[in-house]
C-alpha positions as CSV (number, residue, x, y, z in Angstrom):
1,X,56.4,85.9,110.6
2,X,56.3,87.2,107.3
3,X,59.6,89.4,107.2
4,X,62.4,89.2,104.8
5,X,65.6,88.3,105.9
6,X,69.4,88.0,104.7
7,X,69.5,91.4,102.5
8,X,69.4,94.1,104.8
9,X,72.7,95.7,105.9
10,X,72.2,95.8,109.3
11,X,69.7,92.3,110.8
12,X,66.6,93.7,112.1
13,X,66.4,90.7,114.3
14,X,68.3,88.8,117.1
15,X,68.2,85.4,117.3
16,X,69.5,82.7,120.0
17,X,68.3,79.6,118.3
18,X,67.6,76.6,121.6
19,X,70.1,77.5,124.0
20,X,70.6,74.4,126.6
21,X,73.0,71.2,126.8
22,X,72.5,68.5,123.8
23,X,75.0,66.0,122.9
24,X,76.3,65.7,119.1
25,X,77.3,62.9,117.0
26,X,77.6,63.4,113.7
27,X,74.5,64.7,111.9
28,X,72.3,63.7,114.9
29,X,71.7,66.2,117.6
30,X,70.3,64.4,121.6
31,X,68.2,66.7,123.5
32,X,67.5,65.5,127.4
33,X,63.4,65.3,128.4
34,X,64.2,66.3,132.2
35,X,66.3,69.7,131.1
36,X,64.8,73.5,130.2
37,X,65.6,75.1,126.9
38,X,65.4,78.5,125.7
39,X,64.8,80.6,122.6
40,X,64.7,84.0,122.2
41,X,63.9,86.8,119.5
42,X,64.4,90.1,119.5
43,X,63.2,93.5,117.0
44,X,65.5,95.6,116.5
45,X,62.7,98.1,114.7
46,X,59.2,98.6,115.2
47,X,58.1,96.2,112.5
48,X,60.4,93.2,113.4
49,X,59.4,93.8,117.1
50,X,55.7,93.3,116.1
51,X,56.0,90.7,114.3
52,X,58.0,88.9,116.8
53,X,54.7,89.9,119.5
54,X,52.2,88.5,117.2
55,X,53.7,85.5,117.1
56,X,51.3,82.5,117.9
57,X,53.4,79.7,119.6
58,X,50.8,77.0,120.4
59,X,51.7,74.7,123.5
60,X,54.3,73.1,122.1
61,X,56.8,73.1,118.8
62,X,58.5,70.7,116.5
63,X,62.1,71.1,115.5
64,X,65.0,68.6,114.6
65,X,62.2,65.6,115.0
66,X,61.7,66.9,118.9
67,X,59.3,68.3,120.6
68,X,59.4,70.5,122.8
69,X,56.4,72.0,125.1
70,X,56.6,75.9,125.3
71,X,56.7,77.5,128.9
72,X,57.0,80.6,130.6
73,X,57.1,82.6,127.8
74,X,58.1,86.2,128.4
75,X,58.0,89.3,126.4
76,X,60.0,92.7,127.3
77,X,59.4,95.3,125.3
78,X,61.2,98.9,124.9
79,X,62.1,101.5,122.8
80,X,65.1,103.4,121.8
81,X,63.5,106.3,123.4
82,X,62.9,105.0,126.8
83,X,66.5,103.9,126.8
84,X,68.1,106.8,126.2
85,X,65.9,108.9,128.4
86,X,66.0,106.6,131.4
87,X,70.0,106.0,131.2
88,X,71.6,109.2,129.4
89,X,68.9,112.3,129.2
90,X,68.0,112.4,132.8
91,X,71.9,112.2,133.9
92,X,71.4,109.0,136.6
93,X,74.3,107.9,138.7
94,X,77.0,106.6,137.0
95,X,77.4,102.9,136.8
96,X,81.0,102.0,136.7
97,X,81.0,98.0,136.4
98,X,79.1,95.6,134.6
99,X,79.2,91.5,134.4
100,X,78.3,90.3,131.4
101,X,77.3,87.0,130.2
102,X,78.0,85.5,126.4
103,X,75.8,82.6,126.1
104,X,76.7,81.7,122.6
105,X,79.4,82.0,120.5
106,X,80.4,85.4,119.6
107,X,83.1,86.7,117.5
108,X,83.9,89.6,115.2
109,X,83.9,89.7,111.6
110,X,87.5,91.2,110.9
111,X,88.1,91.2,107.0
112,X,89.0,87.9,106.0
113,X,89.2,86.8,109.1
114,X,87.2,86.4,112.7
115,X,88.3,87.1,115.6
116,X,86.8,85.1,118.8
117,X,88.3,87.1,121.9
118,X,85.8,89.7,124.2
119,X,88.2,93.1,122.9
120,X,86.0,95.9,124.8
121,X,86.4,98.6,121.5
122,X,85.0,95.9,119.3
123,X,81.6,94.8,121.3
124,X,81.1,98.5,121.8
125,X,81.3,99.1,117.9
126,X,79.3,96.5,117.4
127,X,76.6,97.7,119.5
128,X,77.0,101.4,118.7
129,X,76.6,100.7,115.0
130,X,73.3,99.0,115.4
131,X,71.9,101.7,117.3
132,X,72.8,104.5,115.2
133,X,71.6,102.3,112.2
134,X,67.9,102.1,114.1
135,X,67.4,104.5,116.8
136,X,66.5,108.2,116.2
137,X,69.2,109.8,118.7
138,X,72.3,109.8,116.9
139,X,75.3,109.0,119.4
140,X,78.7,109.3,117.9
141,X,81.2,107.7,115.4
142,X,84.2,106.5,115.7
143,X,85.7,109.4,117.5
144,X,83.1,107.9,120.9
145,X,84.3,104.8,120.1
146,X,87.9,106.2,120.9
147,X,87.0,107.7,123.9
148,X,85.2,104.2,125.3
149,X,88.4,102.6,124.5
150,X,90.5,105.0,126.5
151,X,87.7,104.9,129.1
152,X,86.5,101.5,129.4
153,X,89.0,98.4,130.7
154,X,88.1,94.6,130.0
155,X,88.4,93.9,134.0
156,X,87.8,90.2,134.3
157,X,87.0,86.8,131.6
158,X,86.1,83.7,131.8
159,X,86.0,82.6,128.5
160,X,86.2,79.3,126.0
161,X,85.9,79.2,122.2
162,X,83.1,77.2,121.2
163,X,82.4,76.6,117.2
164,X,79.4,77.3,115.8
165,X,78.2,75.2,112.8
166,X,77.1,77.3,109.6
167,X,75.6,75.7,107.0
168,X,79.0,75.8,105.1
169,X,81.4,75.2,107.8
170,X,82.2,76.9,111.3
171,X,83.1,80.0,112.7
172,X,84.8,80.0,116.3
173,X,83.6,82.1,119.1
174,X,84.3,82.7,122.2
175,X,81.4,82.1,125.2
176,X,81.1,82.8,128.9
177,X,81.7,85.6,131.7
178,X,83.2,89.0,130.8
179,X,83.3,92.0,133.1
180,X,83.5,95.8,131.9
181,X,85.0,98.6,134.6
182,X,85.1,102.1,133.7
183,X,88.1,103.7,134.6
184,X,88.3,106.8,137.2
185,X,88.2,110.0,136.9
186,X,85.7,109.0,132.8
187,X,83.4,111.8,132.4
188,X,80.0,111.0,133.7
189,X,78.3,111.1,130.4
190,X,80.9,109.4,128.6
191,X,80.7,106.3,131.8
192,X,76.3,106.2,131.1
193,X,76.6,106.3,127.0
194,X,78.8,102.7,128.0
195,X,76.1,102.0,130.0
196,X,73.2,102.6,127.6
197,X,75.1,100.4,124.7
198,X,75.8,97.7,127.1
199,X,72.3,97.6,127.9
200,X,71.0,97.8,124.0
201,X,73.3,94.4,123.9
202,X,71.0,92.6,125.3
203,X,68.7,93.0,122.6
204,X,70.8,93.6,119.9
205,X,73.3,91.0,120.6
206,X,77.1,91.3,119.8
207,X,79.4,90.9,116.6
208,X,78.6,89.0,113.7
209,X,76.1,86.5,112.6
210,X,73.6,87.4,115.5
211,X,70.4,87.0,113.2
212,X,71.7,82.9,113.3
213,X,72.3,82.7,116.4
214,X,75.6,84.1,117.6
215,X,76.6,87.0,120.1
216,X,73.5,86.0,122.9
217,X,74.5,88.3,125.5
218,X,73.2,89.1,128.9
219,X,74.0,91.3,131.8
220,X,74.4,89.3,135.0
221,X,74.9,92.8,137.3
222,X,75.7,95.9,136.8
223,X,77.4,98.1,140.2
């Protein structure tokens, strides 16, 4: 697609690389002919998201000596604008739960260490540094990320660490179903900001590594 990648700061681009079962043994990976795979890209700035749009996928690809024929493909597009109009500038209801779905391994980069567990102040930093980094409304620092922390409660999980192969080693996430309450009596604007990042997740992904492949998340419901 002609774009660099690896030296900016902040990835302008999501990756999930094939999600879907295969078997591993050793070097050798065993996709199944009778099972649907998926891949998905996301732009996190106008540039990347072109690119991404241009994209000529003939009927079919190549990869790890497999082919595999494309279908269904779909592309959603949005802007930072639309979000934050549609969820926080014209003051909608508030939503006050939301079921989220990690669909690959996803952890958090903490100093020398990573830290596979779905801790509610750590996705929302994640997601709240990516969109102050690329959209043009400015949301907060870490004193909104104090107030989701007090505000926000991690309700439900059903979780398992999964490792995810690097090309010098692993890193262990954690993947699976997570759900989000907001507690009562959180300000209304405060309860739709949570609901705008949690949204922008689904584009940008959460925690580290999500330009290889980590921190795939979608929203199952919201309520």
């Amino acid at each position: 697609m002609n774009l660099t990648m690896g030296n900016q700061i902040v990835p302008t681009l999501t990756y999930s690389g094939i999600v879907g079962y295969c078997s591993a043994s050793k070097d050798f990976l065993t996709f199944s002919p009778d099972r649907l795979y998926k891949l998905s890209l996301c732009g996190l700035h106008e540039q990347t998201a072109k690119a991404i749009a241009e994209l000529d996928l003939s009927s079919s690809i190549e990869l790890f000596g497999t082919k595999f024929d494309v279908l269904n493909r779909e592309d959603e597009t949005s802007s930072y604008e639309s979000l934050y109009h549609t969820l926080i500038a014209t003051e909608p209801e508030p939503i006050r739960k939301f079921k989220l779905n990690f669909v690959t391994p996803t952890a958090f980069a903490q100093h020398r260490t990573h830290l596979p567990l779905p801790v509610p102040i750590l996705m929302f930093r994640s997601w709240l540094e990516r969109w102050n980094h690329f959209a043009p409304v400015y949301l907060g620092g870490d004193e909104l990320l104090v107030y989701l922390s007090e505000a926000i409660a991690l309700k439900y999980h059903n979780t398992q660490s999964r490792l995810f192969s690097l090309p010098k080693g692993y890193v262990n996430g954690f993947t699976g179903n997570v759900t989000l309450q907001v507690l009562s009596r959180t300000e209304p604007l405060l309860a739709n900001v949570a609901n705008l990042l949690i949204h922008y997740a689904s584009f940008a992904s959460t925690g580290m590594k999500t330009r290889l492949g980590m921190g795939q998340t979608e929203i199952v419901s919201i309520s």
